[in-house]
Structures are given as structure tokens and as C-alpha cells.
C-alpha positions in Angstrom: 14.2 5.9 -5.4 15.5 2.2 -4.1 14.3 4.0 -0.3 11.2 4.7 -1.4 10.5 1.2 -2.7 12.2 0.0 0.3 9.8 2.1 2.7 6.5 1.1 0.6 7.3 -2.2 0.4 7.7 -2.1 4.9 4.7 -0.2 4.4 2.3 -2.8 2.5 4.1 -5.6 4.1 3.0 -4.1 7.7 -0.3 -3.2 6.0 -1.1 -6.7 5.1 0.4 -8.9 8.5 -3.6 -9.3 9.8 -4.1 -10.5 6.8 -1.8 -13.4 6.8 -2.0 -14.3 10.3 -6.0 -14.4 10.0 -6.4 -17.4 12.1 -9.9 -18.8 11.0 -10.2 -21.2 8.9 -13.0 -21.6 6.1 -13.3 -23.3 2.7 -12.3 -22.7 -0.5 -12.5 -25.2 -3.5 -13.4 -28.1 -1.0 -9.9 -27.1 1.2 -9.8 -25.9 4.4 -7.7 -22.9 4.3 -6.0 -20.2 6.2 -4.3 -16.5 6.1 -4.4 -14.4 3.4 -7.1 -16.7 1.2 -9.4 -16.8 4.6 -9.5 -13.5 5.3 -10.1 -12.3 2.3 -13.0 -14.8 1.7 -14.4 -13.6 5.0 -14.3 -10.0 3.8 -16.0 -11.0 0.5 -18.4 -12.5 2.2 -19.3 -9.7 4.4 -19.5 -7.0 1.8 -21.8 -9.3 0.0 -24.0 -9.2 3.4 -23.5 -6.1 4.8 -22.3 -4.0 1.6 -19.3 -1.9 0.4 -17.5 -0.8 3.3 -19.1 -2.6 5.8 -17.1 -5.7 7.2 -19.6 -6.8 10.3 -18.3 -7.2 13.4 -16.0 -9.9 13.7 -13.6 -8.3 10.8 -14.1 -5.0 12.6 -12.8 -6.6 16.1 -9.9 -8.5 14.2 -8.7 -5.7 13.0 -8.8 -3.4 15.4 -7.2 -5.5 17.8 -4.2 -5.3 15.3 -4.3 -1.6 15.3 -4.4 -1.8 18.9 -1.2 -4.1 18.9 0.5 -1.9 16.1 -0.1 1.5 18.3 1.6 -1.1 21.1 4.7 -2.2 18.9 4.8 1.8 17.8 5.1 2.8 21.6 7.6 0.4 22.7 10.0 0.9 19.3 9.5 5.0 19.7 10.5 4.7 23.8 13.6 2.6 22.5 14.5 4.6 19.5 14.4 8.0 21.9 16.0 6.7 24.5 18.7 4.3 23.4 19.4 5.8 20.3 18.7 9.9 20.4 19.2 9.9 24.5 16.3 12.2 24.8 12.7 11.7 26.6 11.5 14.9 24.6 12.5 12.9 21.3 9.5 10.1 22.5 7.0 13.2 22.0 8.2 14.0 18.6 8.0 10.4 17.8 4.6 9.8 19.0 3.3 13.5 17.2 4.6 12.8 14.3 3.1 9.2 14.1 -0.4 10.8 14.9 -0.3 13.1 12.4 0.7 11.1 10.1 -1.8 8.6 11.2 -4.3 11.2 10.5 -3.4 11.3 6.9 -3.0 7.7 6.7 -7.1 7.3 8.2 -8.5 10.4 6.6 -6.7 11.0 3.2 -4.4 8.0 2.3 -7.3 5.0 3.2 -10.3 6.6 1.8 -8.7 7.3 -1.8 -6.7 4.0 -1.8 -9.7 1.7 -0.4 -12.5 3.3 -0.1 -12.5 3.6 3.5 -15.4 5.3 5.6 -15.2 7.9 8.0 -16.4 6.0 10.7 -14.0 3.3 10.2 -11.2 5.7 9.8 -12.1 7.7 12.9 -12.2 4.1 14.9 -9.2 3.4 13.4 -7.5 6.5 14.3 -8.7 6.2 18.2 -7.7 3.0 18.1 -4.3 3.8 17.1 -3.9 7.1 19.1 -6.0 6.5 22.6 -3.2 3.9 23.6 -0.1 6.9 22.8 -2.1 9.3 24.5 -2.8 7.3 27.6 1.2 6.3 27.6 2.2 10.4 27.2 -0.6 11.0 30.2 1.1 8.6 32.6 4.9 9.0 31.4 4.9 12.7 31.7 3.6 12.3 35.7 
């Protein structure tokens, strides 16, 4: 049980980083604020423009440049972890598999029961995580 909480609390802590590190600055209560508080004003504000599940384009961007960076940070930590630690290149495949499927769930299952997510943005989600391992398995296996 104490691994569990231990994993979900990694989990939501990775979940939320883009949050906190949301870098543009808007007002709340007459203060210039940043983070957390920012970013989620800005999402407020665009599902009061654009509606429910629907975050415009400069959200969309933000986060999927983080996706992108996370896919990054995967790639690098699975090529360590299979090669320093497990000594085998065919252990980077398993790695990277298993982080698509369960990317897949995450994107397809997990999101759109825990958030509300769309399709669309869990299919660009997905891509964005999975283009970048593919690409890295296409030119490390030649």
C-alpha cells in the first residue's frame, strides 16, 4: 500500500510540473501572479471562451511542448535504465512498449474518465508522446 501512494503521488506530482512552471504571468486579486494560480486562471478563462474541453491554442502548445519534453526525459532515463542497469539494448524496447501502451491507457481510458478529456486531445497527446520514441527506435535499431 505505502508503494502505491508512493507511485501516485510521482504520478500527480509529474502530472502537475507544467502547471507550476507556467511561466506567464496574469492577475489575480490586483497581484501579478505565476505557476499553478496562472495557469489555472488561463485555463478558466479559456473554457469560458472556447467551452469544456477546449483550452485554445496557446494552452494546447504549452502543453504539448511538455509532453514532448516528457517523451524526451522518458527516452533518455529508459536508454540509461537498459543499458547501465539491465545491460541489455533489447530491454530499451520493452521499456519504450511498455510506456506506449500504457500511454494508450493513460490518453484513452485513464484521462477521459478522470478529466474529461477529448479524443482529439488524447490522440495529440499520445503522438506527441509516442512520434519522438518511435523516431529514436527507427534510427537506434539502424
Amino acid at each position: 500500500m505505502i508503494m502505491a501512494s508512493f507511485f501516485k503521488n510521482i504520478y500527480e506530482f509529474m502530472e502537475t510540473v507544467p502547471d507550476r512552471l507556467y511561466p506567464f504571468a496574469c492577475e489575480i486579486e490586483g497581484r501579478l501572479v505565476r505557476g499553478r494560480r496562472s495557469y489555472m486562471q488561463a485555463l478558466d478563462r479559456a473554457v469560458e471562451m472556447y467551452g469544456p474541453h477546449h483550452f485554445g491554442y496557446k494552452l494546447i502548445v504549452y502543453r504539448t511542448a511538455f509532453h514532448f519534453l516528457g517523451s524526451v526525459f522518458f527516452i533518455v532515463c529508459a536508454a540509461l535504465i537498459s543499458q547501465k542497469l539491465l545491460g541489455s539494448e533489447m530491454a530499451l524496447y520493452v521499456l519504450l512498449g511498455a510506456a506506449i501502451i500504457a500511454l494508450f491507457v493513460q490518453e484513452f481510458y485513464s484521462h477521459p474518465k478522470r478529466y474529461g478529456q477529448s479524443r482529439q486531445k488524447g490522440i495529440l497527446d499520445w503522438l506527441t508522446w509516442v512520434i519522438p520514441m518511435m523516431v529514436y527506435i527507427s534510427f537506434h535499431t539502424f
